[in-house]
C-alpha positions as CSV (number, residue, x, y, z in Angstrom):
1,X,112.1,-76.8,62.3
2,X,111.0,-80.0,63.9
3,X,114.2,-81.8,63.1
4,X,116.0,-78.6,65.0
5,X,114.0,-79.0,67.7
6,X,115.3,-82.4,68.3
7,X,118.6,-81.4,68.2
8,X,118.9,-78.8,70.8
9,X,116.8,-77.4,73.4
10,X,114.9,-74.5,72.8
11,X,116.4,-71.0,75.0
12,X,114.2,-68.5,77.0
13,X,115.2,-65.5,74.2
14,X,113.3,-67.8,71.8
15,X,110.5,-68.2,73.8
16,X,110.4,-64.5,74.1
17,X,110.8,-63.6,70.5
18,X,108.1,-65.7,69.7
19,X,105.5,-64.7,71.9
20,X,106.7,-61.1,71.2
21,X,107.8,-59.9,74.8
22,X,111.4,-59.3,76.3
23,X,113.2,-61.7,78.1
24,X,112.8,-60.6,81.6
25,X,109.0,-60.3,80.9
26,X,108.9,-64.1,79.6
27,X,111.3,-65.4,83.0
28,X,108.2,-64.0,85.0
29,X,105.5,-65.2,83.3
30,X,107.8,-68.6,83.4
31,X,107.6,-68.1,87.1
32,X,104.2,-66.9,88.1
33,X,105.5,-63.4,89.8
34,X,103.6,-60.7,89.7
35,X,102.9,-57.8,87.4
36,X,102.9,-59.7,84.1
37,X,99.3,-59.0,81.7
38,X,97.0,-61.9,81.1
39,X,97.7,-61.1,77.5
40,X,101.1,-61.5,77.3
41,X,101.3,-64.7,80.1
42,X,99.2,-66.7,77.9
43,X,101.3,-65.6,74.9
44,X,104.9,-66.7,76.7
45,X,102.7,-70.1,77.8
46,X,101.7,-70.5,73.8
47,X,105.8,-70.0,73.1
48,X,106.6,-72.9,75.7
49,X,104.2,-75.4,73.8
50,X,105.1,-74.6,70.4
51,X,108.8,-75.0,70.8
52,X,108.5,-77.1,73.8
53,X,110.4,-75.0,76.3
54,X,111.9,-76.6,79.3
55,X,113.2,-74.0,82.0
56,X,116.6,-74.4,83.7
57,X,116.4,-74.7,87.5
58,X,119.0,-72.5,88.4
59,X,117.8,-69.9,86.0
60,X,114.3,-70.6,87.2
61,X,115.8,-70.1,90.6
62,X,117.1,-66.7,89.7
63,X,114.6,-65.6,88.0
64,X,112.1,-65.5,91.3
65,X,114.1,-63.8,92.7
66,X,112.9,-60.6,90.1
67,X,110.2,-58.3,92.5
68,X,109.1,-56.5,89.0
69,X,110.3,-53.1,90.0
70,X,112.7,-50.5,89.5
71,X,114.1,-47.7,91.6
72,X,114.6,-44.0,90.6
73,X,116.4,-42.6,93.6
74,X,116.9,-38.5,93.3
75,X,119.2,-36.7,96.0
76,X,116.6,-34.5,96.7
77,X,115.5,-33.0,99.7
78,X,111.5,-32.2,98.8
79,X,109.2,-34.5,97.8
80,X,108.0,-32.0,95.2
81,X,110.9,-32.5,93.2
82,X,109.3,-34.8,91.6
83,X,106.7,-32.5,90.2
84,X,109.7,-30.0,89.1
85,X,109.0,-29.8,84.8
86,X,112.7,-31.6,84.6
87,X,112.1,-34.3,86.7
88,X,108.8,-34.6,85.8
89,X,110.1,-35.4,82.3
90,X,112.6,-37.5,82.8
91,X,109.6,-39.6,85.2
92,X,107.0,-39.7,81.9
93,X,110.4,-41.3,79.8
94,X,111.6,-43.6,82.5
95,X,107.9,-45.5,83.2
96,X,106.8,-45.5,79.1
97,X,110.6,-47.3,78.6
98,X,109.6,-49.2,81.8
99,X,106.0,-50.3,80.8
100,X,107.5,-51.4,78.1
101,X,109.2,-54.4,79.5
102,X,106.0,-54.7,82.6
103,X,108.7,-53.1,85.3
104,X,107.1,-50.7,88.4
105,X,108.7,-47.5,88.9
106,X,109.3,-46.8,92.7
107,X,110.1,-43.3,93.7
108,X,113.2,-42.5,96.2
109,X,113.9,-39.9,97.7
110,X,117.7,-40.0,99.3
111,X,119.2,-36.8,101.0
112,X,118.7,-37.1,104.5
113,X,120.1,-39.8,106.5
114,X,116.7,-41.6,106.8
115,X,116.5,-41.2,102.8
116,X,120.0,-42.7,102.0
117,X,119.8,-45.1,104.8
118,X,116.0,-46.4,103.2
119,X,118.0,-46.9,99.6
120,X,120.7,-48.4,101.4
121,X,118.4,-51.4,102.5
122,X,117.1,-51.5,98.7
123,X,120.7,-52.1,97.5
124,X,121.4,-54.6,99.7
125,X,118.5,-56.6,100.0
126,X,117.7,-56.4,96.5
127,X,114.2,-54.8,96.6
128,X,114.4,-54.3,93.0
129,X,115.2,-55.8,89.9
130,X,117.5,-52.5,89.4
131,X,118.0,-49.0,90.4
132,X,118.2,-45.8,88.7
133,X,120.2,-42.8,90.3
134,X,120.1,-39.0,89.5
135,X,121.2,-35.7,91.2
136,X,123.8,-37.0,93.4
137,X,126.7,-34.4,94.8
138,X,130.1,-34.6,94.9
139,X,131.1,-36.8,97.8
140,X,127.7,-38.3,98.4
141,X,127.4,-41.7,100.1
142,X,125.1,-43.8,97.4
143,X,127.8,-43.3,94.3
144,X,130.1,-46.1,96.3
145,X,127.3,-47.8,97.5
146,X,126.2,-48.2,94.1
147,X,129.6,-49.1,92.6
148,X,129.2,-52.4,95.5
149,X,125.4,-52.9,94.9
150,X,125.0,-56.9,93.5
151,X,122.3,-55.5,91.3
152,X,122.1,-53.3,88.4
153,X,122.9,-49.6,89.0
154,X,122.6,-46.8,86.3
155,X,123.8,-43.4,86.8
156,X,121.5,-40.4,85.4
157,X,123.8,-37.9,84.6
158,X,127.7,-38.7,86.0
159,X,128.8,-38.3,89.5
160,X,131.5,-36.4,90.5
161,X,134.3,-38.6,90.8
162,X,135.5,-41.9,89.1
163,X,133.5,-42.4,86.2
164,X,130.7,-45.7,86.6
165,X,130.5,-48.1,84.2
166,X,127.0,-47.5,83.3
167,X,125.5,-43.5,82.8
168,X,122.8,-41.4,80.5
169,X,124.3,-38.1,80.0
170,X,123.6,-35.3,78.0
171,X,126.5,-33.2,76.3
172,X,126.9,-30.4,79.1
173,X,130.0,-28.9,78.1
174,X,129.2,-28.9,74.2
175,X,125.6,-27.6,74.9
176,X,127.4,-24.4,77.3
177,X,129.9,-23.9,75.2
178,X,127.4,-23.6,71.8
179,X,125.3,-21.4,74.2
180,X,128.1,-18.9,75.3
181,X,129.4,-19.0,71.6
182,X,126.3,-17.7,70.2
183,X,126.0,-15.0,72.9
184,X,129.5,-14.4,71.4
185,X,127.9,-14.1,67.5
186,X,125.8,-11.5,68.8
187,X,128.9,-9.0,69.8
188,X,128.9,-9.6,73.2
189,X,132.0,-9.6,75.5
190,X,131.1,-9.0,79.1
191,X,129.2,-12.3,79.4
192,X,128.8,-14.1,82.8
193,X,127.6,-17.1,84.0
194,X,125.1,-18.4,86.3
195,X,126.0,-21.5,87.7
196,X,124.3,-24.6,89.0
197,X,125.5,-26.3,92.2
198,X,128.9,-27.0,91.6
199,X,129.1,-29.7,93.9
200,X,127.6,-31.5,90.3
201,X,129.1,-32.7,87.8
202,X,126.6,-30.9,85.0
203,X,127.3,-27.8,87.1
204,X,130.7,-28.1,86.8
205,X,130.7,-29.4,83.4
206,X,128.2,-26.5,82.1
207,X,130.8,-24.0,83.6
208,X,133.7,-25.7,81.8
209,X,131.9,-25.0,78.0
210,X,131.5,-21.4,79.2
211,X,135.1,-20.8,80.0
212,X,136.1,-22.7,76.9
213,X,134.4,-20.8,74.8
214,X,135.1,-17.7,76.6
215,X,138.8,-18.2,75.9
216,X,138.7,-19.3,72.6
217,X,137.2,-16.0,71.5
218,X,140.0,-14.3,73.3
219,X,137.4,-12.9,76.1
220,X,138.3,-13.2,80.3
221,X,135.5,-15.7,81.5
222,X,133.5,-14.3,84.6
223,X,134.7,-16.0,87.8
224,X,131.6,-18.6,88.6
225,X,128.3,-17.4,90.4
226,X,126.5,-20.2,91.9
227,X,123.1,-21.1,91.9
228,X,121.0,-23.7,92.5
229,X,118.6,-24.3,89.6
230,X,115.9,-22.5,91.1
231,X,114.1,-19.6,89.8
232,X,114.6,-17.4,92.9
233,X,118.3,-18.1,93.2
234,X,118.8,-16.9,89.7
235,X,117.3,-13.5,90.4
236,X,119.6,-13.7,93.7
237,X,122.8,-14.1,91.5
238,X,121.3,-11.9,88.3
239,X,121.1,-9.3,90.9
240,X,124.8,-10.1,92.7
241,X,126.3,-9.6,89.0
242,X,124.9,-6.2,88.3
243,X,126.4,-5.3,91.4
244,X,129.3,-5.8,90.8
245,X,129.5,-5.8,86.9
246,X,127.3,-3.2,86.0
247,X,128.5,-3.4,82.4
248,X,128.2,-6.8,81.5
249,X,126.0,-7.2,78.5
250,X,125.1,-11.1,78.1
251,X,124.1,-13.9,80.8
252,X,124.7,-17.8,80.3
253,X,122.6,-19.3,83.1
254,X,123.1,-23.1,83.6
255,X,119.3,-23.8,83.6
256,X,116.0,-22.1,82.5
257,X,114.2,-21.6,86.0
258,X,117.9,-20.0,86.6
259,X,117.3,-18.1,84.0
260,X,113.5,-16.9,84.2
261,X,115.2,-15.4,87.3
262,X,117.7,-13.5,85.8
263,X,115.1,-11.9,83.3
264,X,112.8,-10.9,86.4
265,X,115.8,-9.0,88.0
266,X,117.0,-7.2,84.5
267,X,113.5,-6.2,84.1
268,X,112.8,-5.1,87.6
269,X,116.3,-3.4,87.0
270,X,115.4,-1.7,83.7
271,X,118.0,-3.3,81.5
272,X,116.2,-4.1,78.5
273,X,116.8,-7.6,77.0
274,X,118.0,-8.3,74.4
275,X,119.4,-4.8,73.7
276,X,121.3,-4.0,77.1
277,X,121.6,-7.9,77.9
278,X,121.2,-11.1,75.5
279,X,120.1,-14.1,78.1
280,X,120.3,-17.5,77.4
281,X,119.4,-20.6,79.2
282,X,119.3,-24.7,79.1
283,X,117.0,-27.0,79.6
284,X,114.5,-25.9,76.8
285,X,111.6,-26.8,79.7
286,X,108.1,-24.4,78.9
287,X,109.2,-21.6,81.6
288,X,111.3,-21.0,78.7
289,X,109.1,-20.5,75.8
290,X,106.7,-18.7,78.8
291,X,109.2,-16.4,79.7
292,X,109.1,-12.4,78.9
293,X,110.7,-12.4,76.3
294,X,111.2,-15.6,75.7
295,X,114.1,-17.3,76.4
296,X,116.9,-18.4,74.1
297,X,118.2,-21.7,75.4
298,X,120.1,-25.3,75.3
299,X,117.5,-28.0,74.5
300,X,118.3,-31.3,76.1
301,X,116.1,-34.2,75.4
302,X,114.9,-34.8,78.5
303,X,112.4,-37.3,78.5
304,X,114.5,-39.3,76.2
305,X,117.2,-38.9,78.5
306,X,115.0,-40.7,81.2
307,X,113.9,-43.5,78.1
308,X,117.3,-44.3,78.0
309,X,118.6,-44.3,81.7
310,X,115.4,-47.1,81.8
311,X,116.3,-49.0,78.8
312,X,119.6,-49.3,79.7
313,X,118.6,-50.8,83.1
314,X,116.4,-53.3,81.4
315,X,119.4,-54.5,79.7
316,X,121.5,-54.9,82.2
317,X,118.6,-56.8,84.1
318,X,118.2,-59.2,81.3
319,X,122.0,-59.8,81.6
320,X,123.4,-57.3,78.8
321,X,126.2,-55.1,78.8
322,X,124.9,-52.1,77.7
323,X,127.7,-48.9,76.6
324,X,127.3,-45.5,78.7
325,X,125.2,-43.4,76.8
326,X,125.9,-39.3,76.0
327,X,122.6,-37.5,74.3
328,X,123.3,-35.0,72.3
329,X,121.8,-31.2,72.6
330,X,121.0,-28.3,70.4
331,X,120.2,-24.0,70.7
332,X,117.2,-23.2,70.6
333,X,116.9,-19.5,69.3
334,X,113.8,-17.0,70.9
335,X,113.5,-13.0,72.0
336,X,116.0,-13.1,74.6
337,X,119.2,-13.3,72.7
């Protein structure tokens, strides 16, 4: 060991493996910026000694430039998105992956002019180690902006558009097209679909598995009705499809709030469920399992999914090259279908 020790000099991952942190956690300690832990400052500072450590100045350099935080920007328009039960767990799997390598989560909002303009100034000026972006629509201004950004960028969920070279998605089209094929299994044929916005690419992408499935089993896929993956626009559009399909006999909505809304209008209708109508939803969130009856639905791991988007933003801030990421989802079978 000593006689290595001569021979080369000792790297900053080594430093970090041996005092047990990651990389971008020992470059702070390295250079006294904030939010690193006693505990682990004094380990990186036991690593130095024992393989005698020198830094490189232009690493060093670049390295204080790190502010210790990282960005989830939403294209929302309310500030209580962030309390919404999907957001809310992909928040819990963002900061655990986050803590994990001593990294802030900051908390954008970026749908109004002010919003986009405020992330805007954080992509330029590089008031973050990286930035995490979710819930953008087609044609929205921060997708180039990110694609330019001299920092790390990771899409949650893909844009509409060219495809960015780093994403966490979940299988949207595989997840609809299980959920409309069970539907399907249980000798359905006049199935519709509620939509989410399809100015998004998981609305888009959730209406795509419907069709498919649709036409695979021979049956004419209902033209889309759009929601917006709210509970009271899914009663809006439950109630806009009994209009004017009075016989259909199973529901796909793209979400479960979507869906909780279509139950409330069936009921308030009298249409029994499952016997006059199966339902089924996606998300697998608890307004599901709460749900009278309860609701049949597409799980997606969703704190997992916001573990990942994190991870792979560490990554790329420790100068990896991480590969897009697709999770993978799964039927969840209850009373409604």
């Amino acid at each position: 060991m000593a006689m290595d020790a001569t021979r080369r000099q000792s790297t900053l991952d080594e430093v970090a493996e041996l005092a047990g942190v990651s990389r971008s956690v020992a470059s702070r300690a390295l250079n006294n910026a904030p939010h690193v832990s006693r505990a682990k400052r004094e380990a990186v500072e036991r690593a130095v000694r024992q393989l005698g450590y020198v830094p490189n100045p232009t690493a060093r350099a670049l390295a204080t430039r790190h502010t210790g935080a990282a960005a989830l920007v939403v294209a929302g328009e309310d500030p209580s998105i962030f309390a919404d039960p999907f957001f809310a767990q992909v928040i819990v799997g963002a900061s655990a992956a986050l803590e994990e390598a001593d990294l802030h989560l900051m908390l954008c909002l970026a749908a109004s002019d002010r919003g986009r303009g405020r992330v805007e100034r954080l992509l330029r000026a590089k008031g973050a180690d990286g930035v995490m972006l979710m819930a953008l629509r087609e044609g929205d201004p921060l997708a180039p902006m990110a694609e330019q950004a001299k920092m790390p960028v990771v899409f949650g969920g893909r844009p509409v558009g060219p495809v960015p070279r780093w994403y966490v998605d979940v299988d949207n089209v595989g997840g609809a097209r299980e959920a409309t094929e069970y539907l399907v299994s249980r000798g359905r044929t006049r199935v519709a679909m509620i939509c989410g916005r399809l100015d998004t690419e998981a609305g888009r992408a959730r209406y795509r598995g419907y069709r498919d499935a649709m036409l695979a089993a021979g049956l004419d896929p209902f033209p889309p009705r759009e929601g917006d993956f709210t509970e009271s626009s899914g009663a809006a559009a439950m109630a806009a499809l009994l209009a004017e399909h009075p016989d259909l006999d199973g529901v796909f909505a793209a979400n479960d709030n979507m869906g909780a809304g279509a139950l409330r209008t069936l009921r308030a209708a009298g249409r029994l469920v499952p016997a006059d109508v199966c339902v089924v939803g996606f998300d697998d969130l608890a307004v599901a399992e709460l749900a009278d009856p309860p609701l049949t639905t597409v799980h997606q791991p969703i704190s997992a999914f916001g573990r990942e988007m994190a991870r792979m933003l560490v990554a790329l801030v420790n100068g990896q090259d991480p590969t897009p990421l697709i999770l993978p989802t799964r039927l969840v079978v209850r009373s409604s279908a």
